[in-house]
Phi, psi and omega in degrees: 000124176315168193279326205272332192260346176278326215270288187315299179314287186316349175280319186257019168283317184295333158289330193301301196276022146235004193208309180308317206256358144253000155295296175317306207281270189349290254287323181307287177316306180317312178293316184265334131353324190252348186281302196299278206335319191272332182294337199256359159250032146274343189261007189245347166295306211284306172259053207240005137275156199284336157321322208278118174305152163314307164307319179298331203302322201283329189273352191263324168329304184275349175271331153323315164272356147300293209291348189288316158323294212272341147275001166041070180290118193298128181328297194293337192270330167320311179281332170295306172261357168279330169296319148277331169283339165280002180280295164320299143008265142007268142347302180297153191223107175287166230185107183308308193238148164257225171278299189261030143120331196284177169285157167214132164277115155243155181257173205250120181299278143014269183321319177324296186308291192299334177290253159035272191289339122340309186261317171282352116355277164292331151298356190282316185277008152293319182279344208210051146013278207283332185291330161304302182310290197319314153332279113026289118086214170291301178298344182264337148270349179280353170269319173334270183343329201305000000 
């Protein structure tokens, strides 16, 4: 066997098993990495009204931004929705009585809109990682071009 084919193999045995075969073994981890994420902006949503104490409101922001870290979830869109649910937040308004007699929280419709669009945001780059960056992108060159 030539030398240049001995030489070829071992490279691309040493690419299977340093950059392929740990891709492969991560995806799993990765998936659930990104999985807390998405539970911990169901749980920063849940408490995301002005009835709701503060302090859980201040521990669920920060346990969402650890994990959002270790999925490496991109900082702006993070910061795009946690900046909207304290706006929402905010917004929101309690009412002694509702319809059926009990108290009700209501949000500011608007602030509402933006959360929302937020959380579909941010979920996009959960479900489809590379496919955002690229996105993400392609739009930071079509403003370049400008």
């Amino acid at each position: 066997m030539p030398i240049w084919l001995q030489v070829l193999t071992s490279l691309i045995a040493a690419l299977i098993g340093g950059v392929v075969s740990p891709q492969v073994t991560q995806a799993k981890d990765r998936r659930a990495a990104r999985a807390a994420v998405r539970e911990k902006v169901a749980e920063v949503d849940a408490l995301g009204w002005r009835d709701e104490p503060y302090p859980d409101f201040r521990r669920a922001v920060a346990a969402l931004e650890a994990a959002a870290i270790l999925a490496g979830v991109p900082r702006s869109k993070v910061l795009r929705f946690t900046q909207a649910v304290v706006e929402a937040r905010n917004s929101s308004e309690t009412y002694d009585e509702g319809p059926d007699g009990e108290p009700i929280t209501v949000r500011g419709t608007a602030e509402e809109e933006v959360m929302r669009g937020a959380i579909e945001d941010l979920s996009r780059s959960l479900w489809h990682p590379w496919l955002e960056k690229l996105r993400s992108m392609a739009s930071r060159l079509a403003w370049w071009r400008r």
